[in-house]
C-alpha positions in Angstrom: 94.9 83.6 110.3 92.9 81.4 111.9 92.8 79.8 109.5 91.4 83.0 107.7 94.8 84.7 106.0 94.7 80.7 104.5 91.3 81.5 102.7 91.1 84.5 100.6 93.5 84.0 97.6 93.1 83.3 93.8 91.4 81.1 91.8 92.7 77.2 90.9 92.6 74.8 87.8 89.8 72.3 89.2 91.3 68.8 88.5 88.8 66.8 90.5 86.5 65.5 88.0 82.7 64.9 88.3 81.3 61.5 87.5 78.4 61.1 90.5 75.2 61.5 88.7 72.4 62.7 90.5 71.1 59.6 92.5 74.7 59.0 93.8 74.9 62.0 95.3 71.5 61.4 96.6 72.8 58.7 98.3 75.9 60.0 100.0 73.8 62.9 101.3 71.6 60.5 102.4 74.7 58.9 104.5 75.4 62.1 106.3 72.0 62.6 107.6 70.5 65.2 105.4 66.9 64.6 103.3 66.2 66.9 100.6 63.7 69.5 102.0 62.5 71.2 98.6 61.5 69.9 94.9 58.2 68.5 96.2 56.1 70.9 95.1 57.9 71.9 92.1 59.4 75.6 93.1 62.8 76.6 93.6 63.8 77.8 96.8 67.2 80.2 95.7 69.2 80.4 98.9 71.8 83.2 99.3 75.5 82.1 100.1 78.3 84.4 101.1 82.3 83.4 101.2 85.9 84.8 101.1 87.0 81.8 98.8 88.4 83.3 95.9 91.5 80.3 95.7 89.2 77.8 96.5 86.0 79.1 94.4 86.2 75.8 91.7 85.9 73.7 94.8 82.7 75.6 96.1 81.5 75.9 92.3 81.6 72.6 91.9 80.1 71.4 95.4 77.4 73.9 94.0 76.8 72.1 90.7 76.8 68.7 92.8 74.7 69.8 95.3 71.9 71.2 93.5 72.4 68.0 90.8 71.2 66.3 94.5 68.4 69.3 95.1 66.9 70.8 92.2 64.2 72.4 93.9 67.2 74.4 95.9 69.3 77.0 93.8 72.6 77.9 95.6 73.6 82.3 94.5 77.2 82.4 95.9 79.0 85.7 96.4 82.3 86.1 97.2 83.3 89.2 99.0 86.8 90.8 99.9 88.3 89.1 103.1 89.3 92.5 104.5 85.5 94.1 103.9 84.0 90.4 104.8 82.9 91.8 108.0 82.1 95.3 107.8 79.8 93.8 104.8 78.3 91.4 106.8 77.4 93.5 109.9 75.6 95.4 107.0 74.0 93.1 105.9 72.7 92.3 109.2 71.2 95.8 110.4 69.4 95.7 107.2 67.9 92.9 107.3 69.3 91.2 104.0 72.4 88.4 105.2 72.8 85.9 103.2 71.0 82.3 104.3 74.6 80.3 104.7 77.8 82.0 105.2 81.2 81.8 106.1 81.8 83.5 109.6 82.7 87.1 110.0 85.6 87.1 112.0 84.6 90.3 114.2 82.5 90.2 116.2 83.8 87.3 118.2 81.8 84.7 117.3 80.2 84.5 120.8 78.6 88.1 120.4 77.3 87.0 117.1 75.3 84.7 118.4 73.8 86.6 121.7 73.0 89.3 119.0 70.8 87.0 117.4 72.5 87.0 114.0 72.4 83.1 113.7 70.6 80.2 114.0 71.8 77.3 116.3 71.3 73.2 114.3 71.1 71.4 117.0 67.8 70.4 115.2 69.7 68.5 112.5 73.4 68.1 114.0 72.5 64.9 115.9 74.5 62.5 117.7 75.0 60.7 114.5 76.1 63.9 112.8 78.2 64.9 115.3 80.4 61.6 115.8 81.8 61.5 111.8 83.9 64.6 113.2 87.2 64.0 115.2 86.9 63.6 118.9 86.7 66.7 120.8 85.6 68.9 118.2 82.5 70.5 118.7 83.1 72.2 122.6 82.0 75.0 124.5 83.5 78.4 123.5 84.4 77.1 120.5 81.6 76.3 118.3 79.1 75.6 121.1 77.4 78.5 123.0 75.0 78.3 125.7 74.7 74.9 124.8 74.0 75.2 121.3 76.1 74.3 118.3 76.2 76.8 115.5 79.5 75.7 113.1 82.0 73.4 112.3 85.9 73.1 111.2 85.8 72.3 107.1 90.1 72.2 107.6 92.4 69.9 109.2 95.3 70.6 111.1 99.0 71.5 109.6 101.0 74.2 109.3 99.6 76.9 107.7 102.7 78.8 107.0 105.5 77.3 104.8 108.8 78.1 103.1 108.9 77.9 99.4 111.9 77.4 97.7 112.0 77.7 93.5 113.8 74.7 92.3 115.0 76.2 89.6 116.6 79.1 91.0 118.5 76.9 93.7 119.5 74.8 91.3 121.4 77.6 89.2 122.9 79.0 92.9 124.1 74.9 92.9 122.2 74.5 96.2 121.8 71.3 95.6 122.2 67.8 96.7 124.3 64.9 95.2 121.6 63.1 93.7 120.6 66.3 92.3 117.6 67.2 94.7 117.1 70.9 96.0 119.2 71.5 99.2 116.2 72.2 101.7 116.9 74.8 104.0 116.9 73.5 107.9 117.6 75.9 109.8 118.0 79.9 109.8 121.8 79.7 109.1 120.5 77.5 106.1 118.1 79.8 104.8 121.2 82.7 105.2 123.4 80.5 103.0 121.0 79.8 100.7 120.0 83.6 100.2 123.6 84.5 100.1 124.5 81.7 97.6 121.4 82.7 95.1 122.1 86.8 95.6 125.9 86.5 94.8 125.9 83.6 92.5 123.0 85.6 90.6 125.1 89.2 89.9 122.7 91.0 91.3 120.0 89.3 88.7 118.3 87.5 91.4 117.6 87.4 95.0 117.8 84.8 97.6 114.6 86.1 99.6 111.2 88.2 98.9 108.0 89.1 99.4 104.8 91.5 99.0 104.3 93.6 102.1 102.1 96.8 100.7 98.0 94.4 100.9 97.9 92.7 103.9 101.0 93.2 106.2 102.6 90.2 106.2 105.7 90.7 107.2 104.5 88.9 110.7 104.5 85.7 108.3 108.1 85.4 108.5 108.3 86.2 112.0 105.5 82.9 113.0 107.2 80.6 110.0 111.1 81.0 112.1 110.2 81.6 115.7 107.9 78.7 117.0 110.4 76.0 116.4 113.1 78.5 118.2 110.6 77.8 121.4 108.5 80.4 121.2 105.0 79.3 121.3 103.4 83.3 121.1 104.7 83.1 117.3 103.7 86.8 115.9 100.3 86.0 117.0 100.1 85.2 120.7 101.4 85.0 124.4 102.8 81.9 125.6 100.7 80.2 127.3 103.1 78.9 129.3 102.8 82.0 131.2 99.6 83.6 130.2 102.1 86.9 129.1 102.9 88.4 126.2 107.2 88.0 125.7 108.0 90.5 122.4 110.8 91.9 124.8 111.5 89.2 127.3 111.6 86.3 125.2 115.6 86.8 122.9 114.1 84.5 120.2 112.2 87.8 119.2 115.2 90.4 118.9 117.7 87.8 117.4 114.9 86.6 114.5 114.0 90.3 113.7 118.1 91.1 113.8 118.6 88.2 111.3 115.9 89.3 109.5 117.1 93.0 109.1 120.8 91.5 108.1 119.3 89.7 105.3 117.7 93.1 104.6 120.9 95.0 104.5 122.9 92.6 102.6 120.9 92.5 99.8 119.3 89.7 100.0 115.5 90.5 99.7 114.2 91.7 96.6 114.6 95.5 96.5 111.0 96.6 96.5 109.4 93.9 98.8 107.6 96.6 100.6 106.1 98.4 97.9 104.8 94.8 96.6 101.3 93.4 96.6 101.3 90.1 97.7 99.7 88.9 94.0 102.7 90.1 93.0 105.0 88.6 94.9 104.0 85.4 93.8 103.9 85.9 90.3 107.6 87.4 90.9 108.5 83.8 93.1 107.0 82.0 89.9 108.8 84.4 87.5 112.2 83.0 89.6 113.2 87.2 90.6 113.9 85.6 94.1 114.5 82.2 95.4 112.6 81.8 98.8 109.2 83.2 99.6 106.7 82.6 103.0 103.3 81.5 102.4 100.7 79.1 102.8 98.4 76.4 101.0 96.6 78.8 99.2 99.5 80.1 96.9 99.4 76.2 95.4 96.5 76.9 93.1 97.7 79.8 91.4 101.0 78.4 90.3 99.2 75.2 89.5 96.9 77.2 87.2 100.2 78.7 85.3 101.3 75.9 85.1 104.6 76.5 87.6 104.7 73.4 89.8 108.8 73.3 89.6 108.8 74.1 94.0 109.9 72.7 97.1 108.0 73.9 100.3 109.6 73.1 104.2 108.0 75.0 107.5 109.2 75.0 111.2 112.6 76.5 110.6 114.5 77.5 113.8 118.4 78.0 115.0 118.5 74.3 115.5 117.7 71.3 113.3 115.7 70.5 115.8 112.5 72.1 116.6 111.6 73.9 120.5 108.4 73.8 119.5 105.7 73.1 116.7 102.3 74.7 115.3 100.2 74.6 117.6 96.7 73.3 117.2 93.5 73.4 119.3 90.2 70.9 118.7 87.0 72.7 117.6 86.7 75.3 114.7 84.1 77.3 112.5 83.8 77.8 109.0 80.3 78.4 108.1 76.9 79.1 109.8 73.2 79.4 109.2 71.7 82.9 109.0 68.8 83.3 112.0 66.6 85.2 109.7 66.9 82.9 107.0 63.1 82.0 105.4 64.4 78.4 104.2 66.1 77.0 107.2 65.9 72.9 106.1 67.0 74.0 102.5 69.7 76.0 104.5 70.9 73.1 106.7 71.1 70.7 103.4 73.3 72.8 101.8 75.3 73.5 105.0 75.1 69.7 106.0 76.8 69.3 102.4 79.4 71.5 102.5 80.3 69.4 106.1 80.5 65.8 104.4 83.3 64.2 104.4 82.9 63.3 100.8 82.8 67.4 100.0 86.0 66.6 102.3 87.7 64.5 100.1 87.1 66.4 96.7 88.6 69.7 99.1 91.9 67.6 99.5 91.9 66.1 95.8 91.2 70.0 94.2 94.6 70.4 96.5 92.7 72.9 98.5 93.8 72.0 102.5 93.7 69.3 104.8 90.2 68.0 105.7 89.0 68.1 109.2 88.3 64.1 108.4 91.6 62.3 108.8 90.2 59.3 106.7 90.9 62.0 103.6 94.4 63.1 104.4 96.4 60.6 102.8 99.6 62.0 101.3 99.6 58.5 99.8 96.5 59.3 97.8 97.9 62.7 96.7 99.3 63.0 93.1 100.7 66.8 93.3 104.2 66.5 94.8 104.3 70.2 96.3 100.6 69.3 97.6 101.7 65.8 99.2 104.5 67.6 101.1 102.1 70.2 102.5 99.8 67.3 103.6 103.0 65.7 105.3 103.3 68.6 107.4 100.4 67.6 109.3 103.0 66.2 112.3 104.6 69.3 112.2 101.2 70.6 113.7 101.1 69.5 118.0 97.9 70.3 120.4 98.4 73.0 122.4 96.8 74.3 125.5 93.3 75.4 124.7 91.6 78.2 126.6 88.3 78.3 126.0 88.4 74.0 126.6 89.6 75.1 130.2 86.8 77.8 130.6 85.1 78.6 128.1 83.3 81.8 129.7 86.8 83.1 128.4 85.0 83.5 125.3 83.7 86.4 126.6 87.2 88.2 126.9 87.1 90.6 124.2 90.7 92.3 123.9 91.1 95.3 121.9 93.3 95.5 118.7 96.5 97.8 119.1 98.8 100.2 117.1 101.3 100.0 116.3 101.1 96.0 116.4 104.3 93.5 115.5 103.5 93.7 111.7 104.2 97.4 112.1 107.5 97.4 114.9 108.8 94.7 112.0 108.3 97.0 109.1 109.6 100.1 110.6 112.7 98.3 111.8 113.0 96.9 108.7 112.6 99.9 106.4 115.0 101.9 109.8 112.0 104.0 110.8 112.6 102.3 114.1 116.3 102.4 115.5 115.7 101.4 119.3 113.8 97.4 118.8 114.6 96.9 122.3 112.3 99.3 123.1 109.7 99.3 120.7 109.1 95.4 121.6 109.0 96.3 125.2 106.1 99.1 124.1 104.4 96.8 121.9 104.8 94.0 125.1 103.5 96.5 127.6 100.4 97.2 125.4 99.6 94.1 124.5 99.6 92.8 128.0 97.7 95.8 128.9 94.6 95.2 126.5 94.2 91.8 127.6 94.3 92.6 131.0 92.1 95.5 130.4 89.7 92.3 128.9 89.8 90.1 131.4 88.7 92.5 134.4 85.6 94.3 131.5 84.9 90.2 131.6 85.0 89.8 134.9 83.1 93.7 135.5 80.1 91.5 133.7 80.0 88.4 135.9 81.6 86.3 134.3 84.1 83.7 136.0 87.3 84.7 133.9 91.0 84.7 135.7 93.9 85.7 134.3 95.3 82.3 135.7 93.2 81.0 133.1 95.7 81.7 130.3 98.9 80.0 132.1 99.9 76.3 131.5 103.2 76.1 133.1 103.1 72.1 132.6 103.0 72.3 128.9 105.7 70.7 127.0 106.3 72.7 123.7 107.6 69.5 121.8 104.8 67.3 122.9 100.7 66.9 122.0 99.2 68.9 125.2 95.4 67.8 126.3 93.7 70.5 128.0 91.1 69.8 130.5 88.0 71.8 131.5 88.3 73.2 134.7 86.5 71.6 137.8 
């Protein structure tokens, strides 16, 4: 989820306030480069905005407010769409001639076809060398953000973890899972998390569970299997191959078949909430917050909601394997997108401004204080600085979070590798071995490996069928060390 399963959630109780009037924020705009293209004359130029923010929608409100405080000749519409329509919408949009000036990037089609297609506008115009060097090193690259030369985006995130464990303090601390000064007792590893479930299910009488979710929205059943599986050394997670290899391991790898096995015992013990399946994931949450079950998988964006009803009584962890220690961590890659400029947009300086604002790292530091994410400028990631306990441990997370091997910084005509979705995918093998629709995993991860490795195959030789310099050699880094920062280099 890319970072995209982290960004399409709820609303939050803004509690950043806003005391720049509007010749301060004249001024920091100012600092990042931007002038303020409209007012002159005295008209209002109205530019159209889309996003997925629905979590984080008092933080783009009130960049809004500030913004056009800074620019009153430019009005800012916002709509938010659906994350799971975003992009049928926007392709729309598109073919009929009506995209919005500024939005956040459909995630199909790869960004690179979006851009031969002509459906945005490249700011190389305004993203100077000055621009450019606030961000960390190695961000903007080739294949990335970059295309043909041209830069189109930019990361708004920084790196952590985007999955955790959250654990209900209160519930724990009925099961006695605690500590002896009195603190929760964090589960470390998946023997801890079985105890704990166990402890909280029997403890309860049946009144509460150790474990649950909401499966029946999104599919996220997968989260579970990325949150326990990359510290057990498995650097695919539920999303990937390993790189190590440049294959997909579903079958091969053990760590796959012994985490789905555990995660089927919980199942028929009792231990996850009876009706997990049937579940949105809304309602999941509000059942966490409610205390019906004691552990729950999610990210960042659940933080908000509880904030707003006032449940902040919560412990989160992430990176839980067999071992205390980890095999392996998140892995992170340099570069990133999050919004771009329409190519049809009549107001392109008006665009860029409010684009070029969205990017400052003083919009950066209000996105950490409203407890939103990470910024992508370390200066604002201080859990020092961070007054929301369950927030501060999320921002702590951040070394949980390594470099990884980066494909596209190798070659980056890899961009142009276009593998094709399958069915059933690892979501699907999980929940029909979990609900015992599927009887043989062995062989339904050895399916779901052969297809997998099929479609990218399949995408590398189309890729290579239309001239382009792609290998399948360049998706193997056999010198990468899972439990160390890995620096990729660009091929010779």
């Amino acid at each position: 989820m890319s970072d995209f399963a982290r960004m399409n959630r709820r609303s939050f109780l803004q509690t950043a306030a806003t005391t720049a009037g509007a010749a301060t924020l004249g001024s920091a705009l100012a600092a990042c480069g931007a002038t303020s293209p409209a007012g002159t004359s005295g008209s209002t130029v109205t530019l159209k905005y889309w996003d997925w923010f629905v979590t984080q929608a008092p933080w783009v409100d009130n960049e809004i407010k500030l913004f056009q405080q800074a620019h009153p000749g430019i009005k800012v519409k916002k709509t938010t769409q659906a994350s799971n329509t975003f992009d049928n919408l926007y392709a729309l949009a598109v073919k009929s001639g009506n995209q919005p000036d500024v939005s956040m990037i459909a995630q199909k089609p790869n960004l690179n076809i979006q851009v031969d297609q002509g459906w945005l506008l490249p700011v190389d115009k305004w993203a100077n060398s000055s621009w450019r060097s606030k961000f960390p090193e190695g961000t903007f690259h080739e294949g990335s953000n970059i295309f043909k030369g041209k830069l189109y985006s930019a990361p708004l995130s920084g790196t952590a973890p985007w999955l955790q464990l959250y654990i209900n303090n209160d519930v724990f601390k009925k099961a006695g899972l605690v500590n002896a000064d009195g603190s929760v007792m964090v589960p470390k590893t998946w023997d801890d998390v079985t105890h704990a479930a166990e402890t909280i299910t029997k403890k309860s009488g049946g009144g509460t569970y150790g474990l649950g979710f909401g499966n029946s929205s999104f599919g996220l059943l997968v989260w579970w299997m990325h949150t326990f599986i990359l510290a057990a050394g498995s650097p695919g997670g539920a999303y990937g191959m390993d790189l190590r290899t440049g294959k997909y391991t579903y079958a091969t790898d053990r760590n796959y078949t012994d985490f789905l096995n555990l995660f089927k015992e919980w199942k028929t013990k009792g231990y996850f909430y009876p009706n997990s399946m049937s579940l949105t994931d809304e309602v999941a949450r509000a059942y966490f917050e409610r205390g019906k079950f004691g552990m729950t998988v999610g990210g960042v964006w659940n933080q908000p909601e509880w904030t707003q009803h006032k449940f902040t009584d919560y412990t989160l962890t992430t990176l839980i394997g067999p071992e205390t220690t980890p095999k392996g961590y998140f892995p992170s890659m340099p570069g990133g997108t999050f919004v771009a400029i329409s190519a049809k947009t009549k107001h392109p300086d008006e665009a860029w401004a409010w684009m070029n604002w969205i990017y400052s790292p003083e919009a950066g530091k209000r996105w950490v204080g409203m407890g939103q994410d990470l910024s992508v400028f370390q200066q604002n990631n201080d859990p020092a600085l961070v007054t929301f306990k369950p927030f501060a441990q999320y921002v702590a997370t951040s070394k949980l979070a390594l470099a990884a091997p980066d494909v596209s910084v190798r070659n980056p005509q890899t961009s142009n590798v276009l593998v094709q979705g399958v069915k059933p995918d690892l979501g699907d093998v999980m929940a029909g071995y979990y609900t015992g629709q599927i009887s043989n995993l062995q062989g339904a991860l050895s399916d779901l490996q052969g297809r997998m490795q099929k479609a990218q195959d399949d995408a590398v030789k189309q890729a290579q069928s239309k001239g382009f310099k792609v290998s399948p050699n360049d998706y193997a880094f056999p010198d990468w060390d899972l439990t160390k920062p890995y620096i990729t280099k660009p091929n010779a």
